[in-house]
N, C-alpha and C positions, 0 to 999 in steps of 0.2 A: 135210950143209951144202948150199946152196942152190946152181943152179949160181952162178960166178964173173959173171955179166953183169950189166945192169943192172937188170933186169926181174928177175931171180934172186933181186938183193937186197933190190928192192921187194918182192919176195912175202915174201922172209923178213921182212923189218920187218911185214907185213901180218899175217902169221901170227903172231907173236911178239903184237903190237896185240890179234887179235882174239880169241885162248886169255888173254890176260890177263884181257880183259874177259868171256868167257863163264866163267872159273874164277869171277871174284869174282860172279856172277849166282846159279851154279850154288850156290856156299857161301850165297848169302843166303836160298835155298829154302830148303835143306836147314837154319839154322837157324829160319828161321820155322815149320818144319815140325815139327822136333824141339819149341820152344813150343806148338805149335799140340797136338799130342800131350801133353804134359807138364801143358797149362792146363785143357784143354779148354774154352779161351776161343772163343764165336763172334766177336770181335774179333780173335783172332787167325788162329783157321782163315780169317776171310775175306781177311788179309792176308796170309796164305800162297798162298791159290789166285789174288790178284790178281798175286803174283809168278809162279806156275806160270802163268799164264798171258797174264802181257807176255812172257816167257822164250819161249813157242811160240811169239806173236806174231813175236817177231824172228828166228824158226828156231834158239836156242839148247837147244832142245827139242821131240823130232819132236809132232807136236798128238797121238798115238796114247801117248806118253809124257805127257805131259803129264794126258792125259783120265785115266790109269790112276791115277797121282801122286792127283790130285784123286779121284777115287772112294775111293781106300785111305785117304786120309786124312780125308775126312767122314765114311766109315765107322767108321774108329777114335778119331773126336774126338765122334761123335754118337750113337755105339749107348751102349746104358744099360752100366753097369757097370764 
């Protein structure tokens, strides 16, 4: 728990704010990902890496994460077979 002050509590309300918001970013990759995989729609792949990569935009993904995410999954949405 945070300390007891008041600056303590703001961080904790901050933190609580901004893991909420980065979980539900994180889950929306990962299933446009999982579609993007399962379709292998260019439709979808491109709406996948436009989320991969507002998500690094905002630093809820390091851009070296991010780059990798996007490589594996064009790779796997675009090779033959």
């Amino acid at each position: 728990m945070a300390k007891r002050t008041r600056s303590g509590l703001k961080r904790l309300r901050q933190t609580v704010k901004r893991t909420l918001r980065n979980r539900a970013v994180k889950s929306r990759i990962k299933t446009l990902t999982k579609k993007a995989r399962a379709t292998r729609d260019p439709e979808a792949l491109r709406a996948a890496v436009k989320a991969i990569d507002k998500a690094a935009a905002k630093g809820i993904l390091h851009r070296n994460t991010a780059a990798r995410k996007k490589s594996r999954l064009v790779k796997a949405v675009l090779q033959p077979g």
